[in-house]
C-alpha positions as a printed Julia matrix, in Angstrom:
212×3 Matrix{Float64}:
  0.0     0.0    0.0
  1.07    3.2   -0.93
  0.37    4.98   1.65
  2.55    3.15   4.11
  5.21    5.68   4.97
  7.34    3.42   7.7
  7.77   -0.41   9.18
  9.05   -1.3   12.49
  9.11   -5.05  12.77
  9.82   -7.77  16.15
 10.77  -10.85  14.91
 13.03  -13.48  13.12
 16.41  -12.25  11.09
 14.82  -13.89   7.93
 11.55  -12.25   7.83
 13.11   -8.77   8.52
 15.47   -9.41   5.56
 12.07  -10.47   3.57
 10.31   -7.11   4.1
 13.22   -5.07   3.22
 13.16   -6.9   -0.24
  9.42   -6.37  -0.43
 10.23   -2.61   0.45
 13.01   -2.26  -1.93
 10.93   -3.77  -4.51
  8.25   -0.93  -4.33
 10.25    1.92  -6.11
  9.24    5.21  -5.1
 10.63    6.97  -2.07
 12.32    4.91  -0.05
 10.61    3.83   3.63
 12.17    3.18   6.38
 12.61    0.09   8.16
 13.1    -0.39  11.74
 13.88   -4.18  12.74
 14.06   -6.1   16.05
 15.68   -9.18  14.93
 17.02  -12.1   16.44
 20.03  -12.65  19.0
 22.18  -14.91  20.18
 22.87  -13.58  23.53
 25.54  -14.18  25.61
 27.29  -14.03  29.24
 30.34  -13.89  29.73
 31.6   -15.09  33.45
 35.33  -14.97  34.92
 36.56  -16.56  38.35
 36.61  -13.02  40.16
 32.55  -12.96  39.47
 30.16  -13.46  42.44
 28.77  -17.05  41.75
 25.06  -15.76  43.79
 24.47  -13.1   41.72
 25.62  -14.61  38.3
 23.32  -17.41  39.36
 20.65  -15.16  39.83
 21.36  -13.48  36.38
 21.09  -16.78  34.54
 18.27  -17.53  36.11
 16.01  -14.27  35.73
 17.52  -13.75  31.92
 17.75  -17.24  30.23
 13.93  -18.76  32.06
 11.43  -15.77  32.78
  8.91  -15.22  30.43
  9.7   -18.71  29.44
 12.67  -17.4   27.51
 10.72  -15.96  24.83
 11.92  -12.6   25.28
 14.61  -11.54  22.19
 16.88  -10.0   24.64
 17.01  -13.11  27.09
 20.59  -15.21  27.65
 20.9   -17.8   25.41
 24.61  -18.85  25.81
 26.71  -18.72  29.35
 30.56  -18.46  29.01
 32.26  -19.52  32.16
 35.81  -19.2   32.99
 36.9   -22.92  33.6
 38.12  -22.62  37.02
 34.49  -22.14  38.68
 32.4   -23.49  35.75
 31.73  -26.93  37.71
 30.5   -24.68  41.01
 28.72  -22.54  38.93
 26.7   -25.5   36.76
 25.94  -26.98  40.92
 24.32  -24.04  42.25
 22.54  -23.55  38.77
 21.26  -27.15  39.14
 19.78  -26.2   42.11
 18.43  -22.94  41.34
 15.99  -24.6   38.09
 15.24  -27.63  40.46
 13.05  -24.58  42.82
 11.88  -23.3   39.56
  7.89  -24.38  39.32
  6.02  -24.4   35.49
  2.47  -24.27  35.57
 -0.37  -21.87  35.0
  0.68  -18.34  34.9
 -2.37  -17.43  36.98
 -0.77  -18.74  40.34
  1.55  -17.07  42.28
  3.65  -19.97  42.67
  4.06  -20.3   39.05
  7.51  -19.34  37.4
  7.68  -20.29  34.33
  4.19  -20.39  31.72
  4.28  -22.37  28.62
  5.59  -21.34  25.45
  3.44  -19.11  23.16
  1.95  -22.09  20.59
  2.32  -25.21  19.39
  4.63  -24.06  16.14
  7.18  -22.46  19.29
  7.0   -26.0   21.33
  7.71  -27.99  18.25
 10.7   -26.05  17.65
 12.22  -26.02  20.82
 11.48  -29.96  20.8
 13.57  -30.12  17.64
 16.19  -28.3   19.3
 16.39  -30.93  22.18
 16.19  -33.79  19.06
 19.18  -31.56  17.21
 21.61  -31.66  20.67
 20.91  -35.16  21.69
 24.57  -36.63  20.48
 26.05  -32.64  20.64
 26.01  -31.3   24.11
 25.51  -32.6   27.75
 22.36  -32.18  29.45
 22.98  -30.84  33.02
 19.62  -30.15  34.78
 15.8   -30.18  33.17
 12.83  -28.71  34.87
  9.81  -30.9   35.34
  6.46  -29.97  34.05
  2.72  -30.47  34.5
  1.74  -34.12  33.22
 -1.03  -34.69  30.95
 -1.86  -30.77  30.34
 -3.12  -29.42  27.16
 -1.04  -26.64  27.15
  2.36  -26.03  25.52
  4.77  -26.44  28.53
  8.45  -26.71  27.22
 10.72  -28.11  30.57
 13.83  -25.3   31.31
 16.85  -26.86  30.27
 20.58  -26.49  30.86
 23.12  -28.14  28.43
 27.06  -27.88  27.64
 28.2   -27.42  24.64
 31.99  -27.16  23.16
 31.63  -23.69  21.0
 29.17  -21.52  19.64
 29.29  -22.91  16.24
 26.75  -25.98  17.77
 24.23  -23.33  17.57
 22.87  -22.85  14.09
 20.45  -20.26  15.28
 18.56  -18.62  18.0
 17.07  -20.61  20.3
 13.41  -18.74  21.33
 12.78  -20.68  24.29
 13.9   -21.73  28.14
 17.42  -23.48  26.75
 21.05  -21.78  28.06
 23.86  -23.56  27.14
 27.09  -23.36  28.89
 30.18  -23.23  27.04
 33.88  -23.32  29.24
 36.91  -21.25  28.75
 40.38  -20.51  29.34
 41.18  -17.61  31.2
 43.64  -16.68  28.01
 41.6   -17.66  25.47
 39.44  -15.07  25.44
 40.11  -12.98  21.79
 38.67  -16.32  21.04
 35.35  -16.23  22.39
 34.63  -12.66  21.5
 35.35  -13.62  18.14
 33.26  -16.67  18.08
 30.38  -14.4   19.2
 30.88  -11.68  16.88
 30.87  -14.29  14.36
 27.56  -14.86  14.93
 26.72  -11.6   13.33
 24.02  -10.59  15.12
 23.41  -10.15  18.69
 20.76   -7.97  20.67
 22.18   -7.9   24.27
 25.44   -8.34  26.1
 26.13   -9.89  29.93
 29.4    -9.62  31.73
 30.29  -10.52  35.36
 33.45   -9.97  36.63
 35.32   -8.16  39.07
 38.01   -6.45  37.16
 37.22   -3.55  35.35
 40.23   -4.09  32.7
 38.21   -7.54  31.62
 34.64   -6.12  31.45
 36.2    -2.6   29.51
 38.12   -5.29  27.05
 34.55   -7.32  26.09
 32.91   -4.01  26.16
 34.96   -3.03  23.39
């Protein structure tokens, strides 16, 4: 229509790239495009970082909302050295988490939006079966009609496991070296896209470097 003078768009990297074809395809002025797209979000954690609070973080970012939020954590970093205390206290963070109907207070975590959203997370879960390590999964309500997805935690080696975003209540934990980090910024800016950022750490020279 001609009269449409601007877009602004929430959703997946391919349909954004879709409508700016279409757009581009009209002739005319040009109209501008504003796009939300997707994100593989990261954290990155060092040994100096408070294990509480990035517990805490992982927990509030990766499951609320049922991790269908574009900006929530989708992959954890953490530095080797307190990767296997971090992973126990995680453990035991999702095993208090409770998924049921949002309309209870003692609800976490709802289901996931439809059944096209479940099937793809379930896919997901198929994809990683002989890639990653499964370290915790929620339970969920038995024999319910609605589309409750269980909040998992894997481990995978690297980033490149992940062929794209994950919309859903799945972080997956991938350990590094404390000198081997030009190599995980690079693997995430490889990515090439990316809507949110998460560093914990103590030292300001570390969080200044990723910043950058």
């Amino acid at each position: 229509d001609s009269r449409i003078q601007g877009v602004m768009f929430t959703g997946s990297t391919e349909t954004g790239c879709w409508i700016a074809r279409k757009l581009a395809e009209r002739g005319g002025e040009p109209v501008p495009l504003i796009a939300e797209t997707g994100g593989q979000n990261c954290m990155i954690v060092d040994s100096t970082a408070l294990p509480e609070q990035v517990v805490d973080d992982v927990i509030s970012s990766g499951f609320q909302s049922a991790g269908q939020r574009c900006s929530a954590l989708r992959v954890l970093f953490l530095q080797e050295d307190v990767a296997d205390k971090i992973i126990t206290m995680l453990k035991g963070a999702m095993a208090e988490l409770h998924v049921g109907d949002p309309q209870w207070l003692s609800t976490d975590l709802g289901p996931v939006i439809d059944a096209k959203a479940h099937e793809r997370l379930s896919s997901h879960v198929q994809y990683l079966s002989d890639k990653a390590t499964l370290h915790y999964e929620c339970k969920i309500p038995a024999g319910d009609r609605h589309y409750f997805f269980a909040p998992r935690l894997y481990e995978i080696a690297d980033l490149t496991v992940l062929e794209r975003e994950v919309f859903g209540p799945v972080v997956h934990i991938i350990r590094f070296k404390a000198d081997d980090l030009d190599n995980i910024i690079n693997q995430i800016n490889a990515t090439g896209y990316g809507l949110t950022m998460g560093v914990h750490s103590r030292i300001e020279q570390f969080t200044r470097r990723i910043a950058r």
